[in-house]
C-alpha positions in Angstrom: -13.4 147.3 61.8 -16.1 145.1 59.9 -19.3 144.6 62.0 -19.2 140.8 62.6 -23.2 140.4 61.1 -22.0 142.8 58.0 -20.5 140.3 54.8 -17.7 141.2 52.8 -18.7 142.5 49.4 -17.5 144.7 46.7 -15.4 148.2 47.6 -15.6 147.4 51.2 -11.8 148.2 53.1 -11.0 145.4 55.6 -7.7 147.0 57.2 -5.5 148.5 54.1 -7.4 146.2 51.6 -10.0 147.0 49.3 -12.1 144.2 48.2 -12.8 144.7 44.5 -14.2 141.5 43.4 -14.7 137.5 44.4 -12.8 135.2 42.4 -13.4 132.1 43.4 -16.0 130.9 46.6 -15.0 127.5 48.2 -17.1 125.8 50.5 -15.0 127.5 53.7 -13.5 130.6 52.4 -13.9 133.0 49.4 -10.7 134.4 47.3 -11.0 137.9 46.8 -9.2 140.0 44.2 -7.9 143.4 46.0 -5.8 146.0 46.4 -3.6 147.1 49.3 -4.4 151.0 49.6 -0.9 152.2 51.6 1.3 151.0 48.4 -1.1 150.6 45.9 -0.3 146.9 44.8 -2.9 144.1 43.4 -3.1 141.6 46.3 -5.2 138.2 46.5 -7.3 138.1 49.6 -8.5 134.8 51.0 -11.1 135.6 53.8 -12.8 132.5 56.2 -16.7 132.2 54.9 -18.9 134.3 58.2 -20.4 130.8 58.7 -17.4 129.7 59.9 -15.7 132.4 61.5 -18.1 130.9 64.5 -16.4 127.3 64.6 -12.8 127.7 66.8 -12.0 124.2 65.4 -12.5 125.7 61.7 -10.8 129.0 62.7 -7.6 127.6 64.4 -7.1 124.7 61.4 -7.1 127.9 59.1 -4.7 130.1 61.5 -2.3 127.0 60.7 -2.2 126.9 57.3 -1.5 130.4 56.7 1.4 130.1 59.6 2.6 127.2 57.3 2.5 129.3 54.1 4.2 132.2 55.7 7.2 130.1 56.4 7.7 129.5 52.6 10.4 131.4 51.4 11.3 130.9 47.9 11.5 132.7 44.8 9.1 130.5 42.8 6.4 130.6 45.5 4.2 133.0 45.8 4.5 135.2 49.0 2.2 135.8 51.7 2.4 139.3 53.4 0.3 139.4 56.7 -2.6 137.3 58.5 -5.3 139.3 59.9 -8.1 138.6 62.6 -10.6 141.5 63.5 -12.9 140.2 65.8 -15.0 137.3 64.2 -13.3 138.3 60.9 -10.0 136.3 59.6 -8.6 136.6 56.4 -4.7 136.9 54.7 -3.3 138.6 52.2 -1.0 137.4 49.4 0.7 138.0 46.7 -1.3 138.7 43.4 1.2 136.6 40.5 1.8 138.1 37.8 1.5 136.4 33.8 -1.0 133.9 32.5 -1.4 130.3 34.3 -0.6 126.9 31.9 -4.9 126.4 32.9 -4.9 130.1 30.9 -2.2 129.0 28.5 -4.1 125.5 27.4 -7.2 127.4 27.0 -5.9 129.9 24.5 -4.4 127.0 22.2 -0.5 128.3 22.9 2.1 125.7 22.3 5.8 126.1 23.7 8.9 124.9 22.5 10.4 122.5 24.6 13.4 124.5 25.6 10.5 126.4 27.3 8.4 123.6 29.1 12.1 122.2 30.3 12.4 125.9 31.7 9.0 126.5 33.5 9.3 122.5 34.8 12.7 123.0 36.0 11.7 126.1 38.3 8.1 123.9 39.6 10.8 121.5 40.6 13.1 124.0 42.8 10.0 125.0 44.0 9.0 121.4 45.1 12.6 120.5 46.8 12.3 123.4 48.6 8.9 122.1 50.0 10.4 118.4 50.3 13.7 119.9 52.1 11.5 122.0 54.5 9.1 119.3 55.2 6.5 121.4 54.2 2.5 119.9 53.9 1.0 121.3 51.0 -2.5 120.8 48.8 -2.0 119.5 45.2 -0.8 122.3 43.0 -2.7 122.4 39.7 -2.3 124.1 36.4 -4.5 126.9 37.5 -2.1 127.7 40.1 0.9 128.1 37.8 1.6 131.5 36.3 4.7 131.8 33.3 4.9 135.2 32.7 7.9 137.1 31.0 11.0 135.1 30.2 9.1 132.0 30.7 9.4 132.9 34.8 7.8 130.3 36.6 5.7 131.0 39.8 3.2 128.9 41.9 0.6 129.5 44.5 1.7 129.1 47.7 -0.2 126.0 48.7 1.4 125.2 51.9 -1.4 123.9 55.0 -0.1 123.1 58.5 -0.2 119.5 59.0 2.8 116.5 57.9 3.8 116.2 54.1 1.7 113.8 52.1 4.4 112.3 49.7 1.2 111.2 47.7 0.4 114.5 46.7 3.8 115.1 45.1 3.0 111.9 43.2 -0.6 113.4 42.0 1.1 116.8 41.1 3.4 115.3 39.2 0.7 113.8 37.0 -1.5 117.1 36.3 1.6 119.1 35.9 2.8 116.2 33.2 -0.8 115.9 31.3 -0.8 120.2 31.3 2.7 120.5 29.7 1.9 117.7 27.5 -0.9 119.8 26.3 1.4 123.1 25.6 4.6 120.6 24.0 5.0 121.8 20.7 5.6 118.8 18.5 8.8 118.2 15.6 10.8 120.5 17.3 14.5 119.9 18.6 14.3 118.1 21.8 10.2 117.9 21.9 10.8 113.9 21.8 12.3 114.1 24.6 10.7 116.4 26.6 7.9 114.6 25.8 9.3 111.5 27.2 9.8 113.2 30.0 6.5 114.6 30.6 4.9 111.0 29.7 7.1 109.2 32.9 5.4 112.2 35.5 2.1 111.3 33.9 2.8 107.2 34.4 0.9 106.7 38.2 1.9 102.5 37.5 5.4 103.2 37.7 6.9 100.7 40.2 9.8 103.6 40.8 7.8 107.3 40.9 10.0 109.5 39.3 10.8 112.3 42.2 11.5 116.2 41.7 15.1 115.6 41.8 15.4 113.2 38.8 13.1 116.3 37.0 15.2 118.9 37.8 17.7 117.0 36.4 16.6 116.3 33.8 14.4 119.4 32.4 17.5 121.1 32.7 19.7 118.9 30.8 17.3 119.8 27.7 17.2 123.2 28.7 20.9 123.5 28.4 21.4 121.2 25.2 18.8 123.5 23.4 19.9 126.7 24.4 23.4 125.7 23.6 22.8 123.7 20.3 27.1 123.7 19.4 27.6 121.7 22.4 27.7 118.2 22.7 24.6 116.6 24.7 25.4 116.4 27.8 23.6 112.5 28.2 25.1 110.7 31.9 28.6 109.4 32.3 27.4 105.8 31.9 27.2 106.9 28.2 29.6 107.4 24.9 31.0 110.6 24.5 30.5 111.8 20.9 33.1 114.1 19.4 32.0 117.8 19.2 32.2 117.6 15.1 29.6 114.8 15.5 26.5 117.3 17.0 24.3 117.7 14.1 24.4 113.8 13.4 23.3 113.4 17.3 20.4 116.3 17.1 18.8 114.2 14.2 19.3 110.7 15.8 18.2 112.0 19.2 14.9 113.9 17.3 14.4 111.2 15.2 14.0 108.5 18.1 10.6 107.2 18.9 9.2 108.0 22.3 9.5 104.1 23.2 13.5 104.4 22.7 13.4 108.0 24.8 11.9 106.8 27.0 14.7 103.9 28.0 17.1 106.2 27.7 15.6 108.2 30.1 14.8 105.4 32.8 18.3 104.0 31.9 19.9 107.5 32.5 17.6 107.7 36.1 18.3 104.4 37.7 21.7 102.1 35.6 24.9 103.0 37.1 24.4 105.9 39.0 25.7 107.1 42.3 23.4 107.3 45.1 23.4 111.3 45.5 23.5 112.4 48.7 20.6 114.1 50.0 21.1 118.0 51.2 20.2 118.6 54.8 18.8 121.5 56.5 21.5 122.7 58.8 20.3 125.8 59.7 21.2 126.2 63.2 22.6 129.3 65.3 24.1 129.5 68.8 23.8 132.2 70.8 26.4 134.2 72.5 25.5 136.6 75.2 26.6 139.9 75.9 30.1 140.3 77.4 33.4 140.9 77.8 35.4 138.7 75.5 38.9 138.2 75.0 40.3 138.9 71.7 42.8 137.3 69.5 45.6 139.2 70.5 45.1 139.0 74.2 42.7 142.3 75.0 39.2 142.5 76.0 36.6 143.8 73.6 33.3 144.4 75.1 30.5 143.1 72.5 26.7 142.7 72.7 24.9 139.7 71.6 24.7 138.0 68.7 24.0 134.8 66.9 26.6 133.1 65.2 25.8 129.9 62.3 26.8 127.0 63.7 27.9 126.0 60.0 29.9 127.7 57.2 27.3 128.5 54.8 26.8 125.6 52.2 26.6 125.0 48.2 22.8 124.0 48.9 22.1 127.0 50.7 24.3 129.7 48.4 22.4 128.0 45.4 18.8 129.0 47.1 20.3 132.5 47.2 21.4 132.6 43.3 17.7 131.2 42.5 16.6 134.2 44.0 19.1 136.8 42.6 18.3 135.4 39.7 14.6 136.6 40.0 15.6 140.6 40.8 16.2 143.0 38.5 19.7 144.9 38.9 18.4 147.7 40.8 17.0 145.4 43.3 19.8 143.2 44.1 21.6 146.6 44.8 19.5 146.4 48.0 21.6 143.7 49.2 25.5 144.7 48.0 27.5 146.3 49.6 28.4 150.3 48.6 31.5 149.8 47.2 31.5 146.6 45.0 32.5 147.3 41.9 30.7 148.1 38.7 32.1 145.6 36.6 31.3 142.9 39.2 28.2 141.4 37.2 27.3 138.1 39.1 27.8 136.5 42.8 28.3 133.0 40.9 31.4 131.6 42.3 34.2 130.6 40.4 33.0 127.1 38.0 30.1 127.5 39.7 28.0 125.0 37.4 30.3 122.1 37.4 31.0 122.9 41.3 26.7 123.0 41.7 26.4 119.8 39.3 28.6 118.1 40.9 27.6 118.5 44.1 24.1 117.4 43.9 25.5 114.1 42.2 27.8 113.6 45.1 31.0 113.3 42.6 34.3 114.9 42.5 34.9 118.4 42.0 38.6 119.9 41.5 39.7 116.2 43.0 37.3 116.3 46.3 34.3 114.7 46.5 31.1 117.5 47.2 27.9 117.3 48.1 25.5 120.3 48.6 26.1 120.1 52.3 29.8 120.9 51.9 30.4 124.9 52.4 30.7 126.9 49.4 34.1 128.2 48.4 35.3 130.7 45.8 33.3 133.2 47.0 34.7 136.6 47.2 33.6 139.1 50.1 31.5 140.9 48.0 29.2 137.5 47.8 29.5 137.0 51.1 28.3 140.4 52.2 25.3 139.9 49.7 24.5 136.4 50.9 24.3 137.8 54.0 22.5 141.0 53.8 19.8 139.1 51.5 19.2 136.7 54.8 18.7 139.6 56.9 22.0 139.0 58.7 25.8 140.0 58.0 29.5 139.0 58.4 31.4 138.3 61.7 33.6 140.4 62.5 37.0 139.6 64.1 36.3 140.2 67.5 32.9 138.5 67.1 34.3 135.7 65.4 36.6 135.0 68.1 34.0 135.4 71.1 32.0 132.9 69.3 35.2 130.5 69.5 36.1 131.3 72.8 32.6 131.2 74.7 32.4 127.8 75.0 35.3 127.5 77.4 36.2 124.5 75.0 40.2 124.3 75.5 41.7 126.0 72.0 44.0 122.8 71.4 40.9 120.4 71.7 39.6 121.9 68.8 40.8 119.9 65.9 41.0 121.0 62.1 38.8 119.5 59.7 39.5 118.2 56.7 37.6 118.7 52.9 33.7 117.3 53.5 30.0 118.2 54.7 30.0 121.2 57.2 29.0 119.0 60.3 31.0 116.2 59.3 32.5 115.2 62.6 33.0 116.1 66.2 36.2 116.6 66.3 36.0 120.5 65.2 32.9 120.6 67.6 33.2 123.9 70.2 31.6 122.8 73.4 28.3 125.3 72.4 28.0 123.4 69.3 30.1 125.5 66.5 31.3 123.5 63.5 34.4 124.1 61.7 35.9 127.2 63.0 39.7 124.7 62.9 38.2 124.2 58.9 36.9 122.6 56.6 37.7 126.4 55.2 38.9 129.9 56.3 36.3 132.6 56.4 35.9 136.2 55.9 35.3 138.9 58.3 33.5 142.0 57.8 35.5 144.5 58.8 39.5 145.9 57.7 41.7 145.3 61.0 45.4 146.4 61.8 48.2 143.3 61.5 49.7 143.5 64.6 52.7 142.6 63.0 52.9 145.3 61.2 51.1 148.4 63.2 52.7 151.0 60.7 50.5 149.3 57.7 47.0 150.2 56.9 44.1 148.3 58.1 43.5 144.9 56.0 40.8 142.5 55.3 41.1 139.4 57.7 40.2 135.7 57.2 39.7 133.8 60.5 40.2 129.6 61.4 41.7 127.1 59.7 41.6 125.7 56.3 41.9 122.6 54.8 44.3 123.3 52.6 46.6 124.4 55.2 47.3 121.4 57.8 48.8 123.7 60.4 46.0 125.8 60.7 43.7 125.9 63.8 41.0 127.8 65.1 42.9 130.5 66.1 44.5 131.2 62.4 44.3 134.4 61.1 45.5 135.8 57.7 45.8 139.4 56.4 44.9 140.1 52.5 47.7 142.2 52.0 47.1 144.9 49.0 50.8 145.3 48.5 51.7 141.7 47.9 48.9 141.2 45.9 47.5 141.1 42.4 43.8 141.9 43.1 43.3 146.0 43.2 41.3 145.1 46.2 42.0 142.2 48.2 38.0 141.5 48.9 38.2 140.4 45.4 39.7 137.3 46.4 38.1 134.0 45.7 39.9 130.6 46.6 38.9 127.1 46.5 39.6 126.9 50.9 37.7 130.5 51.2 34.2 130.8 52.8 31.9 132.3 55.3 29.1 132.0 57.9 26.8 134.8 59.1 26.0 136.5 62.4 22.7 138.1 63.7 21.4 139.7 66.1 18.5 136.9 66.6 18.3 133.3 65.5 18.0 132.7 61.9 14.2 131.9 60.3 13.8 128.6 59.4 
């Protein structure tokens, strides 16, 4: 333990971190560059100046920003691992980013194409609508707080304070991140007039209409993808004409060859003529308890189960997207962490099946296979092997049977009152309501289990793979539906292969789920 007259100064150990050297001293607390001894790893330390270590008022105000920043969990945000406070002494550790920052980049004299700036702007937005869905207050992120390292990754200090979201700050962050990417644009390339249209709207404060994080995203990756797949037609908004595919290289030199004035209206028009009002996605992150018990089982027995905490939604597009982003980020050998043993080697990806045009679609509220989707409906053409992933990477797992139907039968809710649900948002109505506050165990969509189970129609068969409730797609369904993936009658080697447009999941745990 640090004496509380003693500063902190070079090679001194304040619990398992080594203070090497002070980069930067702010008028309250200094950032230390460090290393954590146990597993050897770079860390940033940011310690509360000994002046202040005395004032309670400063001391709790700093507690609640690092309780604020350690309840950000996103790939593109830097983590933070642990809050310490040793007597007088408080200080937490983080996590030292790796690659150069755009202040670093600027400096240097580096220019990027814009399929690049349209990549690192497009992750700085995820990152923001994370923060915007979450609520979450943070401090103006500048461009020394960015770091692109390999593959043009994207990842930003975690700038989160405890406090209510400033929406002005968004606005001011908008502009510095504009005017720094500006800076790195390279010019007379394929889609730089564009991009730098783009860039030129964040860095407009008079607009009467602020451009939000959304209408970025959007956008940064609609250059992305035209760039990156230059034998594609552009993929410009519905509102306008559709060019033949023979007609590309005719569009590239037109589109290039546009002034920034005309860009720039066919951005604005593309944000704000004709569009749908897109639906905004909703944290619906809610669990219900069921205690320990005896529970009756779906084929009349008693199974005696311990408690648990069951979603109170199938899980949605919105939320399986968060979990892709992060995928995404890992190399192969880490996402083994979260698969399951025996998923196959030529299974390469937990997309879903048309996962971009199902995603696309549903953050622009439009139609998707002839339903209308939003990112609160629940994601479907998932196979179990995504569904054990999702749900291993969220510290939880799959139901199984017997836990599926305790959770349906705890709420003393009579069976017949619980009424299917049709296609639409996974909290769409009462109607599929248990009385403890479950959604959609009658629908919207069948879910997967985790374990195989006998059909008790057929005892003399080996176990299966059971989906439990009701599905949209099958009006007779109810909560009490079951279906067994027979291997015999199928054509999938293994039935937990199966992906289907009425197929989903939710996730069980044995404590609430972190917000």
């Amino acid at each position: 333990m640090v004496p509380e007259d003693q500063r902190l100064t070079p090679g001194m150990q304040i619990g398992d971190y080594l203070l090497e050297e002070i980069a930067f001293e702010g008028a309250a607390t200094r950032t230390w560059v460090a290393r954590q001894v146990s597993v050897n790893r770079p860390v940033i330390i940011d310690s509360l100046n000994r002046e202040h270590q005395q004032d309670d008022d400063i001391v709790s105000e700093f507690l609640a920003d690092v309780r604020a920043k350690a309840r950000v969990d996103h790939p593109f945000i830097g983590s933070v691992y642990e809050a310490i406070r040793e007597g007088r002494l408080c200080f937490f550790a983080r996590e030292a980013l790796s690659g150069e920052t755009l202040e670093e980049m600027i400096e240097s004299g580096q220019q990027l194409a814009p399929e690049h700036i349209a990549h690192i702007l497009r992750q700085i937005s995820e990152a923001n609508l994370y923060l915007e869905k979450h609520n979450v207050a943070s401090l103006p992120l500048e461009s020394n707080q960015v770091y692109v390292s390999e593959g043009y990754l994207t990842r930003i200090v975690n700038m989160a304070v405890g406090g209510d979201r400033d929406h002005s700050i968004s606005t001011q962050e908008k502009h510095l991140l504009g005017s720094a990417l500006l800076e790195l644009l390279e010019k007379d390339k394929p889609g730089s007039t564009r991009t730098k249209s783009l860039l030129s709207y964040m860095t407009d404060l008079e607009r009467d209409i602020p451009i939000t994080w959304e209408q970025i995203r959007d956008l940064s990756e609609g250059i992305e993808r035209q760039l990156t797949t230059p034998d594609e037609p552009l993929a410009l908004e519905q509102s306008t004409v559709k060019l033949r595919k023979n007609d590309t290289s005719k569009k590239l030199v037109l589109f290039t060859g546009i002034g920034i004035g005309a860009a720039a209206l066919i951005i604005i028009a593309s944000l704000f003529i004709n569009r749908p009002d897109r639906p905004k996605e909703r944290i619906l992150n809610e669990a219900v308890e069921i205690p320990s018990g005896n529970y009756p089982t779906h084929d009349g027995g008693k199974n005696q189960l311990r408690s648990f905490w069951i979603d109170a939604h199938e899980v949605t597009i919105g939320e399986y997207a968060e979990f892709l982003a992060l995928m995404d980020q890992l190399t192969p050998s880490q996402q083994e962490n979260f698969q399951h043993e025996d998923q196959p080697e030529s299974k390469e990806s937990h997309k879903p099946d048309d996962w971009d045009n199902l995603l696309a679609a549903a953050r622009k509220g439009m139609n998707w296979n002839g339903r209308k989707v939003t990112l609160n409906c629940p994601v479907v053409g998932v196979d179990w092997w995504d569904a054990y992933a999702f749900a291993e990477q969220a510290g939880r797992r799959l139901p199984t049977q017997e836990e599926w139907y305790a959770a349906l039968s705890s709420s003393k809710t009579p069976l017949k009152e619980i009424k299917a649900s049709p296609w639409g948002p996974v909290d769409q109505s009462d109607e599929d309501l248990t009385a403890n506050k479950i959604h959609g165990m009658a629908g919207n969509v069948s879910e997967w289990t985790r374990k195989l189970a006998k059909n008790p129609a057929y005892p003399t068969k080996p176990k299966m793979v059971v989906l439990c409730g009701g599905s949209f797609l099958k009006p007779g369904s109810t909560a009490t539906s079951r279906e067994w993936l027979d291997p015999s009658t199928s054509d999938l080697t293994d039935p937990r292969d199966l992906r289907r447009p009425d197929l989903g999941f939710r996730t069980i745990g044995d404590t609430a789920p972190s917000e």
